[in-house]
C-alpha positions as CSV (number, residue, x, y, z in Angstrom):
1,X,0.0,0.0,0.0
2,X,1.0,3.4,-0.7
3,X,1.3,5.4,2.4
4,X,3.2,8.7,0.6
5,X,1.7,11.6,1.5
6,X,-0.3,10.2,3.9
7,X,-1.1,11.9,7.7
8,X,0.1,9.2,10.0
9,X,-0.6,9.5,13.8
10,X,1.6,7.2,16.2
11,X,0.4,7.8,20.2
12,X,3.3,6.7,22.4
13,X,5.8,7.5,19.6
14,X,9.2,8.4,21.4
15,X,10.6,5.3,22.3
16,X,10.4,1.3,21.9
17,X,7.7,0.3,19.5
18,X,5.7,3.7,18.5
19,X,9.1,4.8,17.6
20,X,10.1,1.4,15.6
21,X,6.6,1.8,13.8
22,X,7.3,5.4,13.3
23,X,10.5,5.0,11.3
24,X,8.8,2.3,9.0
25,X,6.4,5.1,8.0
26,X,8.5,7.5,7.5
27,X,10.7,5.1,5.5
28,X,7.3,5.4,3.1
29,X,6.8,8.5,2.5
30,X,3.8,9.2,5.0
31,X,3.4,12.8,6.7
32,X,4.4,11.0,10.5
33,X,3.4,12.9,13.5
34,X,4.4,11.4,16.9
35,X,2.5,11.7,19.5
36,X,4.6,12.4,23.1
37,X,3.9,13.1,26.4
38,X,7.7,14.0,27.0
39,X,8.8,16.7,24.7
40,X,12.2,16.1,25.2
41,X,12.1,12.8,24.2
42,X,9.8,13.8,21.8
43,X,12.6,15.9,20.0
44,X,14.8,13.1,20.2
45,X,13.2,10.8,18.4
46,X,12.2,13.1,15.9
47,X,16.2,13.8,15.6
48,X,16.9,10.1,15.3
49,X,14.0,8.9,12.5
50,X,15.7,12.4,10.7
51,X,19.1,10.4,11.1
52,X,17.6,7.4,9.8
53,X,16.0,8.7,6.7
54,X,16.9,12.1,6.1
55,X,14.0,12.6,3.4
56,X,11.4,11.9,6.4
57,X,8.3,14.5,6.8
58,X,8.4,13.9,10.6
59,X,6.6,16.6,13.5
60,X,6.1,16.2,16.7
61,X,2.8,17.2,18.8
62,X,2.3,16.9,23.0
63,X,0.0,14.8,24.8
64,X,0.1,14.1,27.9
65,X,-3.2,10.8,27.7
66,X,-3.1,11.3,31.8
67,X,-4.8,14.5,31.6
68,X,-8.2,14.7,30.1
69,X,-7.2,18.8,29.2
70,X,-4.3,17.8,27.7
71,X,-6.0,15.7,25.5
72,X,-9.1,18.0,24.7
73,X,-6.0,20.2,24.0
74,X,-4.0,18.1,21.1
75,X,-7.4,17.3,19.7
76,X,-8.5,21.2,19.6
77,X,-4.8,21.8,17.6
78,X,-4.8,18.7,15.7
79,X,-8.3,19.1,13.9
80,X,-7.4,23.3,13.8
81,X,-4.5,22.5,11.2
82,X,-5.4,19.2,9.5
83,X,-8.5,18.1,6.9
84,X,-7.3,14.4,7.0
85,X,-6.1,11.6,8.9
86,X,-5.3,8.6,6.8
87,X,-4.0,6.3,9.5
88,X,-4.0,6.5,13.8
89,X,-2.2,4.1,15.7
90,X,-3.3,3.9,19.1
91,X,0.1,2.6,20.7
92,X,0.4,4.2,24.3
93,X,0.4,2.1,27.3
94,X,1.4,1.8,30.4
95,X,1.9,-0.1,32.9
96,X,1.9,0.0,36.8
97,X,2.5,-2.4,39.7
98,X,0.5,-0.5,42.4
99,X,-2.9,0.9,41.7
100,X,-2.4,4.7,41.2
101,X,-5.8,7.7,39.6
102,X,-4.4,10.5,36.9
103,X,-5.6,14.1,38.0
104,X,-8.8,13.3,36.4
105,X,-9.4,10.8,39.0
106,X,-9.6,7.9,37.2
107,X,-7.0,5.0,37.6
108,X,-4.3,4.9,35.5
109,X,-3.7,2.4,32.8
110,X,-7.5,2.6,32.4
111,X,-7.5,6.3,31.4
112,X,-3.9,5.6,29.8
113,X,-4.6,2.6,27.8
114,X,-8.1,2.7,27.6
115,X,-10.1,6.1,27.7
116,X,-7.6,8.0,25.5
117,X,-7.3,6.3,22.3
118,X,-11.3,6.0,22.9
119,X,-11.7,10.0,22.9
120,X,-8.6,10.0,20.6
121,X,-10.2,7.8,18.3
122,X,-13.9,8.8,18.4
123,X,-12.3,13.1,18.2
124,X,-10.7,12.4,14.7
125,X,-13.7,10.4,13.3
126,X,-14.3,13.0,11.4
127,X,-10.8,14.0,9.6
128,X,-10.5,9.8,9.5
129,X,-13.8,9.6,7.1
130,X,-12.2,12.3,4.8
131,X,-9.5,9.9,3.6
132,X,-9.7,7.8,1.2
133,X,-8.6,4.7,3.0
134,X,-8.7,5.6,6.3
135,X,-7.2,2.8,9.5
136,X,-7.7,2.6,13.5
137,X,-5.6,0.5,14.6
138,X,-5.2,-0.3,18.4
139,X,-2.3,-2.5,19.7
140,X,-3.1,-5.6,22.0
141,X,-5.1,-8.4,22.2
142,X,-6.1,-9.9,25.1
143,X,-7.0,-13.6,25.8
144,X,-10.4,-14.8,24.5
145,X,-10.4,-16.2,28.4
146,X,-10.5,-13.0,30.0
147,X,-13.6,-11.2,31.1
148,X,-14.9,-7.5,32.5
149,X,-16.5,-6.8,35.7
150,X,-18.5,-4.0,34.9
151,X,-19.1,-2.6,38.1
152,X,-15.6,-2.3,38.8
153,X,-13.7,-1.4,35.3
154,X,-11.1,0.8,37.0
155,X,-10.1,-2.3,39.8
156,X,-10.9,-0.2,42.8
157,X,-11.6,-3.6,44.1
158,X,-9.2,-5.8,42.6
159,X,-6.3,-4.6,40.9
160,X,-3.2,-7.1,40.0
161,X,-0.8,-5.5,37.3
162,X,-0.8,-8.0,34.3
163,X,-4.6,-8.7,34.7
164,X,-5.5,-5.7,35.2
165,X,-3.4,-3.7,31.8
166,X,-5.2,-6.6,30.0
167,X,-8.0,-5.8,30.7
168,X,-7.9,-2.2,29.9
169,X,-6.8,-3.7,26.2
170,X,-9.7,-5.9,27.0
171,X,-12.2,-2.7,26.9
172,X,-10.2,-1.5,24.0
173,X,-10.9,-4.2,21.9
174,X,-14.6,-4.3,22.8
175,X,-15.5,-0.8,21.6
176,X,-13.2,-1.0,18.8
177,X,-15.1,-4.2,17.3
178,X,-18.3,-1.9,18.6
179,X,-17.6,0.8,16.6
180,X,-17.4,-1.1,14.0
181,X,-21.0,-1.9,14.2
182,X,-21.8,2.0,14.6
183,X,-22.8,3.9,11.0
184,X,-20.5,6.8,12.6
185,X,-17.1,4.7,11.5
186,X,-18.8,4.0,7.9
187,X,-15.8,3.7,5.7
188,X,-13.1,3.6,8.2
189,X,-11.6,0.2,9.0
190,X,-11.2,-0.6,12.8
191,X,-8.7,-3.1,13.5
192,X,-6.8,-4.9,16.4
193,X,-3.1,-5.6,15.9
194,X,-1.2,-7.7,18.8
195,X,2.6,-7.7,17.6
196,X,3.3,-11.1,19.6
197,X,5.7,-10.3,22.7
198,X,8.5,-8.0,21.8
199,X,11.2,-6.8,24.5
200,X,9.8,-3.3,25.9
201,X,10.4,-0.9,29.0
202,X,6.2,-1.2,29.2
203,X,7.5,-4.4,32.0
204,X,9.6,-2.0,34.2
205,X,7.4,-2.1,37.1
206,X,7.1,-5.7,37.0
207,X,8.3,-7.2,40.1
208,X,12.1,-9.2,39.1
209,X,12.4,-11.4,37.3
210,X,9.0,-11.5,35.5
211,X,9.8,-8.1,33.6
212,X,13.1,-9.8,32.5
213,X,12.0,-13.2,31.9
214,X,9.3,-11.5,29.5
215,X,12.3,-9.5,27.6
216,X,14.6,-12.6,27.8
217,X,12.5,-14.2,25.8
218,X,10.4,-11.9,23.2
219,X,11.2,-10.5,20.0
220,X,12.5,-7.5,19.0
221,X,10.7,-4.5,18.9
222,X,11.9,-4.6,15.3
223,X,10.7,-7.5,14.6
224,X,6.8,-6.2,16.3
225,X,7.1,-3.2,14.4
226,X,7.3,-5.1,11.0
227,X,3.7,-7.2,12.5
228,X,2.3,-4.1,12.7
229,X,3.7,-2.2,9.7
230,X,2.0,-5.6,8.2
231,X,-1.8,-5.3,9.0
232,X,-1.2,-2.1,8.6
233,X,-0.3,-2.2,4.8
234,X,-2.5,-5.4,4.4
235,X,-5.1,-5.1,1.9
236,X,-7.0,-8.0,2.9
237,X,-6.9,-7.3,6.5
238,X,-8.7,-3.7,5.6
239,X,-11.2,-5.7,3.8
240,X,-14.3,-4.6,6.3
241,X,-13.2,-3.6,10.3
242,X,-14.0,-5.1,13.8
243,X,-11.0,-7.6,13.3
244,X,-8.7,-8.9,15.7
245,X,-4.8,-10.0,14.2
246,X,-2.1,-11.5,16.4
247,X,1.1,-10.9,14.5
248,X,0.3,-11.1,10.6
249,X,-2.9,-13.6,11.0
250,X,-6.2,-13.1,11.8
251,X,-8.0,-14.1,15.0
252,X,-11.7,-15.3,15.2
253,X,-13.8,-13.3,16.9
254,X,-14.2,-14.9,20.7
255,X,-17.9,-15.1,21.4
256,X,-17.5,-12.8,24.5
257,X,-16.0,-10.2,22.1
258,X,-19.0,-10.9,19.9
259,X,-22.0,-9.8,23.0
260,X,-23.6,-6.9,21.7
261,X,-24.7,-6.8,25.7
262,X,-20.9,-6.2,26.8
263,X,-20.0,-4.1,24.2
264,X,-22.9,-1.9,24.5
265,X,-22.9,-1.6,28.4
266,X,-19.2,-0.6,27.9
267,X,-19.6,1.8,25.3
268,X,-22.4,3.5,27.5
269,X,-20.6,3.4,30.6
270,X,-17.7,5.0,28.8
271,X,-19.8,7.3,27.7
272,X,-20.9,8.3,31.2
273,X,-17.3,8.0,32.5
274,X,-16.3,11.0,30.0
275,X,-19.5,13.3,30.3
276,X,-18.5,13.0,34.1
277,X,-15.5,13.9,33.9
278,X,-16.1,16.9,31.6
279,X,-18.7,18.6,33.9
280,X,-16.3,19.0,36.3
């Protein structure tokens, strides 16, 4: 697929994988915009995929996904200045050992992982359906195993680290197969993309040796990058949205992903969530 000239927006973009994938689009020709929360390192990687491929159309905009006016913020900029977005890649995560809330009081990997690339992704609908083959496409995939408890999505009650990021990519892949269903993502394909493990500083909270184990063993972030760079070129896997790919094949829909019920409830309490927050 031909990506030149295309607007390209990579969350979580100055370091480790958002950075990996940003240099493979960059390498294409594509108008790459990182998304950072650190401007510093923000600037650095902008200086290194510059280094890399010194015909790159590369920028860097701010975001910090922990603050709900930070985010209302990048959004307000992004849509002031562009028409079109051809391609966001909700990478951003994080991951914490002890349970902590952002300034907007919710907890963290849930607003993090969860609630921005939601308001990120539901903001820039509209620039999204002005290209002509526009992508979402949200990293992870959780096991087909795992379920919700919807009366505590934020694990105020239970909260263990690697159960608990999961499930925030859990939510995430719910309303991303849900908005598929909805006529306000007509045209724009909503995909899924879980790289396989790759060795990332996203397991430096992980009590030792777990974290290391995990990198020990995992593949490069190289090697994840190309997985996603894959699905993300694919023209089969744009062929319709809602799907779900581990590496470069596609995963059948588990039937918990498939309850309308779920989805629904956890669009709407979203929803609620973000109205919430916004009043105040």
């Amino acid at each position: 697929m031909d990506f030149s000239g295309s607007n390209v927006l990579i969350t979580g973009a100055s370091s480790g994988l958002g950075l990996a994938v940003s240099k493979r689009f960059a390498r294409l020709g594509a108008n790459t915009i990182l998304l950072c929360r650190n401007e510093q390192l923000g600037d650095a990687a902008v200086l290194d995929i510059e280094r890399e491929v010194p015909s790159a159309s590369v920028r860097l905009m701010t975001c910090d996904l922990a603050s709900m006016a930070s985010i209302e913020r990048f959004v307000a900029d992004f849509t002031g200045e562009y028409t079109a977005l051809d391609l966001l890649f909700n990478n951003a995560a994080v991951m914490k050992r002890e349970r902590t809330v952002t300034e907007d009081g919710f907890e963290t990997m849930f607003q993090v992982n969860y609630l921005a690339p939601f308001i990120l992704t539901n903001s820039l609908l509209e620039l999204l359906r002005s290209s002509p083959t526009p992508l979402v496409l949200n990293n992870g995939r959780p096991s087909d195993r795992l379920r919700l408890d919807l009366d505590d999505l934020q694990f105020s009650q239970h909260y263990r680290m690697y159960d608990s990021f999961f499930r925030t990519k859990l939510c995430l892949l719910l309303t991303s197969v849900e908005l598929a269903q909805r006529p306000v993502s007509h045209g724009v394909s909503v995909l899924m993309a879980d790289p396989g493990p790759f060795k990332s500083g996203l397991v430096r909270e992980a009590p030792w040796p777990v974290g290391s184990l995990k990198n020990l063993f995992s593949a490069t972030v190289d090697e994840a990058a190309d997985n996603i760079l894959y699905v993300a070129s694919s023209q089969e896997a744009r062929r319709g949205s809602g799907k779900v790919f581990k590496k470069r094949q596609e995963v059948p829909l588990a039937p918990y992903w498939e309850d309308a019920d779920v989805r629904e409830r956890l669009w709407s309490e979203t929803e609620a969530m973000i109205e919430k927050s916004e009043s105040h």
